[in-house]
LUMKE-990372 format. One record per residue (C-alpha): residue in one letter; x, y, z. Coordinates in Angstrom, 2 decimals. Layout:
<pts>
> A|X|Y|Z
...
</pts>
This chain:
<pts>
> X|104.89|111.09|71.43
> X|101.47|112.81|71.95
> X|98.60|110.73|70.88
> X|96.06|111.81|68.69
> X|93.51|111.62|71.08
> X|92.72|111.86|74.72
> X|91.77|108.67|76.35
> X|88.95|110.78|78.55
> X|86.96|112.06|74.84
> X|87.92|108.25|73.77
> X|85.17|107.26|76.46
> X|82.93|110.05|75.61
> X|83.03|109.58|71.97
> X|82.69|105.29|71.99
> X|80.31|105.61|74.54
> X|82.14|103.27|76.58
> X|81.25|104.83|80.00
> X|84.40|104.03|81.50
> X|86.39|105.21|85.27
> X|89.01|107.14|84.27
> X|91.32|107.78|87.05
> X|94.93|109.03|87.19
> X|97.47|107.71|89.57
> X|101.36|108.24|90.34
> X|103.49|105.22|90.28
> X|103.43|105.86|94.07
> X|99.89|105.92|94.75
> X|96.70|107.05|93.55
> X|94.25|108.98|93.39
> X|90.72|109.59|91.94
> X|90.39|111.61|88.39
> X|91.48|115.19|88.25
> X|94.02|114.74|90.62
> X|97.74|115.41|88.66
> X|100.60|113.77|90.40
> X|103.87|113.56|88.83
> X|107.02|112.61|90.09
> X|109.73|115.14|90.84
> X|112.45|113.39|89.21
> X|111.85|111.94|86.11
> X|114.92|109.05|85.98
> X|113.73|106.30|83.88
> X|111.12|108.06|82.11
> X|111.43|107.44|78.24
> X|108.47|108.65|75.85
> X|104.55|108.17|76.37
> X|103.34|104.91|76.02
> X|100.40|102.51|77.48
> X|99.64|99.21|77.39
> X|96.07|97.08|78.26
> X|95.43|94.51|80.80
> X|93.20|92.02|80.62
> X|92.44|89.08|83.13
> X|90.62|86.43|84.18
> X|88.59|85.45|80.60
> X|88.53|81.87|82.02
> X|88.37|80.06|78.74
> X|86.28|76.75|78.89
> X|84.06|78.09|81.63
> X|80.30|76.87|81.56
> X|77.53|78.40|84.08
> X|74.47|79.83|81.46
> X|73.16|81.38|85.38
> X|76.92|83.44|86.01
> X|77.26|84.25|82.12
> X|75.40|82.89|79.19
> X|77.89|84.59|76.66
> X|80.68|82.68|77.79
> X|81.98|81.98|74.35
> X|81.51|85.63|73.71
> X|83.26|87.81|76.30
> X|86.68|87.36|74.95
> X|86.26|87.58|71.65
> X|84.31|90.99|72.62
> X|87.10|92.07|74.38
> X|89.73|91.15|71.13
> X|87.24|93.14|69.07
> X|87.23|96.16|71.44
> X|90.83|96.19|72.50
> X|91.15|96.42|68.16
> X|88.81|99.60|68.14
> X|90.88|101.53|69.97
> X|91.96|104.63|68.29
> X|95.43|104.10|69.05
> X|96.36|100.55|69.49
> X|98.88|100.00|73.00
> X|102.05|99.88|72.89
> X|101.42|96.07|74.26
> X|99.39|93.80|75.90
> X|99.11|91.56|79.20
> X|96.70|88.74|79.92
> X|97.12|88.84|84.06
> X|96.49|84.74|84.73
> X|93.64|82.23|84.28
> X|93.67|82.84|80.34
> X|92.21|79.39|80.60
> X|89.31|77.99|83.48
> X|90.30|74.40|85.29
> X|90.17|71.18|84.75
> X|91.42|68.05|85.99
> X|91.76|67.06|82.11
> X|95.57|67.29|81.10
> X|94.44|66.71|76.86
> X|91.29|69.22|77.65
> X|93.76|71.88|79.45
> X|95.77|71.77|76.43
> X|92.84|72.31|74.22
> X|91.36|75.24|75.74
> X|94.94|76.28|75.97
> X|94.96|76.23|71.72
> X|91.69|78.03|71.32
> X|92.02|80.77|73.53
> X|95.89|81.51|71.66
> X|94.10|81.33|68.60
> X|91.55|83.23|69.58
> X|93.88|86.07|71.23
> X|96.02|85.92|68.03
> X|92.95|88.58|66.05
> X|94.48|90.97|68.59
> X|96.13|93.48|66.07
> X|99.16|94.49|68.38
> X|101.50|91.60|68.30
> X|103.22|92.20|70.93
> X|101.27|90.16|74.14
> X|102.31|89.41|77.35
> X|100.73|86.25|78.97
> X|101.16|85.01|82.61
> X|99.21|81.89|84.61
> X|96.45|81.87|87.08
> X|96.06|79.23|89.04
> X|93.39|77.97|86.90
> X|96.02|77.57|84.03
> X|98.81|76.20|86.26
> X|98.57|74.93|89.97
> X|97.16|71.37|89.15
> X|100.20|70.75|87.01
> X|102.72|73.09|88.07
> X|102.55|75.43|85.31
> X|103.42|72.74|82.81
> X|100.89|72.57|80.20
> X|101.06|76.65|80.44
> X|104.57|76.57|79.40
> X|104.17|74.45|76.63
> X|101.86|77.21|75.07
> X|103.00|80.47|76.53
> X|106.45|80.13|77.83
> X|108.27|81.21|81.38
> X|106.02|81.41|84.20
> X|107.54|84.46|85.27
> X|110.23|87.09|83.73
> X|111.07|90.80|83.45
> X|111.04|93.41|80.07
> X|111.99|97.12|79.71
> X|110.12|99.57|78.10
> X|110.50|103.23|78.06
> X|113.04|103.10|80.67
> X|110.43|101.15|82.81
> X|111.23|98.06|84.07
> X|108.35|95.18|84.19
> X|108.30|92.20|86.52
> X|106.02|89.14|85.73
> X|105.60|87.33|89.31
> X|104.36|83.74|89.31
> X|102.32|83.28|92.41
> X|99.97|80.34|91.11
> X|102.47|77.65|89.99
> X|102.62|76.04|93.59
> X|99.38|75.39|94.88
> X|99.55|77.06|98.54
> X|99.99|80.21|96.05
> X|103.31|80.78|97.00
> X|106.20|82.76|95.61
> X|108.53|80.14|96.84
> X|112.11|80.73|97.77
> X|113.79|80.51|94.16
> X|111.40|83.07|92.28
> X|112.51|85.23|95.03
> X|116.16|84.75|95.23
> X|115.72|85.48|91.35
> X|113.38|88.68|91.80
> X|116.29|89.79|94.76
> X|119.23|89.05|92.05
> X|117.31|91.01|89.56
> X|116.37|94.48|91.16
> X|120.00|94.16|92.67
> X|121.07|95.46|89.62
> X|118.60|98.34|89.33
> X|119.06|101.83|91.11
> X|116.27|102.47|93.01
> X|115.04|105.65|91.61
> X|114.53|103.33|88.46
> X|110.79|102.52|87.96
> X|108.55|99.60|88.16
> X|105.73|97.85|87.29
> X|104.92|94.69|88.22
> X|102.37|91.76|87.51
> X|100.98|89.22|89.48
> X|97.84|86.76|89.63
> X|96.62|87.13|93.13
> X|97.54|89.88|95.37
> X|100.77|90.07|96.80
> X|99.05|91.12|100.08
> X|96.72|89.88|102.49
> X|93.43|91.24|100.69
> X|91.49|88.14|102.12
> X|93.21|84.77|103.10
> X|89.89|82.93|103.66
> X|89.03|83.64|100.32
> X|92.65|82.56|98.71
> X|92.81|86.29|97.75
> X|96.93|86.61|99.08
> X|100.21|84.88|98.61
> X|101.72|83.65|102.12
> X|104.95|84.60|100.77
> X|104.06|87.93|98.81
> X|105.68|90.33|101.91
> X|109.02|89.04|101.39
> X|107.94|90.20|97.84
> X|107.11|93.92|98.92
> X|110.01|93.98|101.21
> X|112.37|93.55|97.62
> X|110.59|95.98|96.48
> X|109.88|98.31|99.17
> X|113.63|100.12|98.34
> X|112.17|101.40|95.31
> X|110.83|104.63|95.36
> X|108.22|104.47|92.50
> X|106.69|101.17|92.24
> X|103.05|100.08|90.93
> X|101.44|96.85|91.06
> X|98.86|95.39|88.58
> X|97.22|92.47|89.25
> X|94.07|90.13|88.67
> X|92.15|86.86|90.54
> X|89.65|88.89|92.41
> X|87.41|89.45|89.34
> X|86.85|93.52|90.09
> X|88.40|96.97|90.48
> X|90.15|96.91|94.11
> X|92.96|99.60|95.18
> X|95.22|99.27|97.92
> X|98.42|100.52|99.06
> X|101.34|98.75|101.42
> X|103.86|101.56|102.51
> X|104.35|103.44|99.02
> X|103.67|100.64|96.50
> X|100.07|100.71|94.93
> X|98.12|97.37|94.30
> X|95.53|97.42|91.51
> X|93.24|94.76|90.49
> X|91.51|93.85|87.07
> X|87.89|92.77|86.03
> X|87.53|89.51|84.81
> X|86.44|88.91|81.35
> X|83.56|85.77|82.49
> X|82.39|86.50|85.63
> X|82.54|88.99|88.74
> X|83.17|88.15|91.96
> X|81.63|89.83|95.18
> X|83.92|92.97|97.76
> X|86.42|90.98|99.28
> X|84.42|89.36|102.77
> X|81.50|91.22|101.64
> X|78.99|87.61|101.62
> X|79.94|84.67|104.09
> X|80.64|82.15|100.66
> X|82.71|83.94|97.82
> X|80.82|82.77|94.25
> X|80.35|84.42|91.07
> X|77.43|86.87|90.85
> X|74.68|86.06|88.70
> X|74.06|87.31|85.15
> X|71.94|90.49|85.38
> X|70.03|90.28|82.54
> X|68.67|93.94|82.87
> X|72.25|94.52|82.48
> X|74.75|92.36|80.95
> X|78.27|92.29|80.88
> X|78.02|94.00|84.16
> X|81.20|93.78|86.47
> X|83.23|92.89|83.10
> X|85.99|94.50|81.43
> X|89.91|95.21|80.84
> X|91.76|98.26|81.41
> X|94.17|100.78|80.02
> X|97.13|101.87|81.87
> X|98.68|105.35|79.78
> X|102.24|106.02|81.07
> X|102.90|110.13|80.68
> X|106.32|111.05|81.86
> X|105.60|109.79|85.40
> X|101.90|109.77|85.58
> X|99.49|106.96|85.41
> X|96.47|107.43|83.84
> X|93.93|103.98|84.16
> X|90.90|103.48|81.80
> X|88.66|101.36|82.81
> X|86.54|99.52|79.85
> X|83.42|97.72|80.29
> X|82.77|94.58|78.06
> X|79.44|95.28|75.96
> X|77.37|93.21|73.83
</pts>
């Protein structure tokens, strides 16, 4: 199923000024560059979905974003605009930001569902952050949004929700991954995947609580497989990485970004510009094409 229009002259034409970049579930690689898989197992028609991350519902700083009742309901509004609407939608962790409140978790919990419900496609994804789940073990999150982690297929690709926030040292633990090793046990490994996580399955920067001590034994499950993509969020900007074959992608936030990993000796939000708002903000659209990955990048704008 073609679409009616190109997500590159989508940009152009919303003035949007968004990275476009293409990218094999194997790797990737910067705009203009076609990869596609030689074998095509798994493939079913065209599709793509959005991501969205970090909108930290409940957050209050007027000096790191003075819109912070805004930015998500921007990003509902321009995830509606799109010409074509996704095939479905994932909110990568911390829907909601912390708070040592159990009745005020809960409420931010209601008003960012009802919030998310103007979305027009129905079908929505959610997984925790840590904000949303370690203080209470993901219990107030399941109330509201269900499993912590869990799989789908679609279009002959198979999707894996990991839960690497639940436990406060950030860990997979050992059950989520005797379940994740039951689970692609049954898949052949030229079968596709895609999977989601919070915080990077790899040691992006441990000082900054940007890794999961357990996520190798992660990428070692999933290592076997020969196309394999990872999408995930915490870091609060665009980062791209690759362990052996498997590509690591992170998200924008929708509140507030965060500085290059190591990049300042204190990791802390980065101060509203307000010569340029909404800078550092956005979601992203991931366009499956019969083994290529195409990734839009949208900014959030007033």
């Amino acid at each position: 199923m073609k679409r009616t229009i190109d997500r590159r002259q989508f940009l152009r034409l919303a003035g949007l000024g968004g990275v476009v970049f293409a990218s094999g579930l194997g790797g990737f690689a910067q705009a203009k560059t076609d990869y596609k898989s030689g074998d095509s197992t798994g493939a079913g028609e065209d599709f793509y979905f959005v991501q969205l991350s970090d909108s930290h519902w409940g957050f209050q700083g007027p000096a790191v974003n003075p819109d912070a009742q805004g930015t998500l309901r921007k990003a509902v509004a321009a995830v509606n605009a799109l010409h074509d609407q996704p095939d479905f939608i994932i909110f990568t962790g911390d829907l909601t930001h912390t708070t040592d409140d159990p009745a005020e978790r809960r409420k931010r919990m209601t008003e960012f569902r009802d919030i998310v419900k103007d979305l027009r496609v129905k079908n929505v994804h959610f997984m925790p952050g840590e904000h949303d789940a370690s203080l209470d073990n993901g219990a107030a999150y399941q109330e509201f949004f269900g499993p912590t982690h869990y799989t789908f297929d679609f279009q002959g690709v198979h999707f894996i929700a990991l839960d690497n926030v639940s436990d406060p040292k950030a860990n997979l633990g050992e059950a989520q991954l005797q379940w994740l090793a039951q689970d692609l046990a049954g898949l052949d490994h030229k079968r596709r995947l895609v999977v989601f996580a919070h915080r990077p399955l790899f040691d992006l920067a441990p000082t900054w609580d940007w890794a999961t001590p357990d996520g190798a034994k992660a990428i070692d499950l999933l290592l076997p497989f020969r196309d394999v993509v990872v999408f995930y969020g915490h870091i609060h900007q665009e980062n791209h990485h690759m362990t052996g074959h498997i590509a690591h992608h992170s998200a924008k936030s929708l509140m507030f970004p965060l500085p290059a990993p190591l990049s300042v000796p204190k990791k802390a939000p980065i101060p509203w510009d307000a010569a340029a708002p909404y800078k550092g903000l956005g979601f992203r659209e991931i366009d499956w094409d019969a083994g290529q990955i195409e990734i839009s990048e949208f900014p959030v704008k007033a």
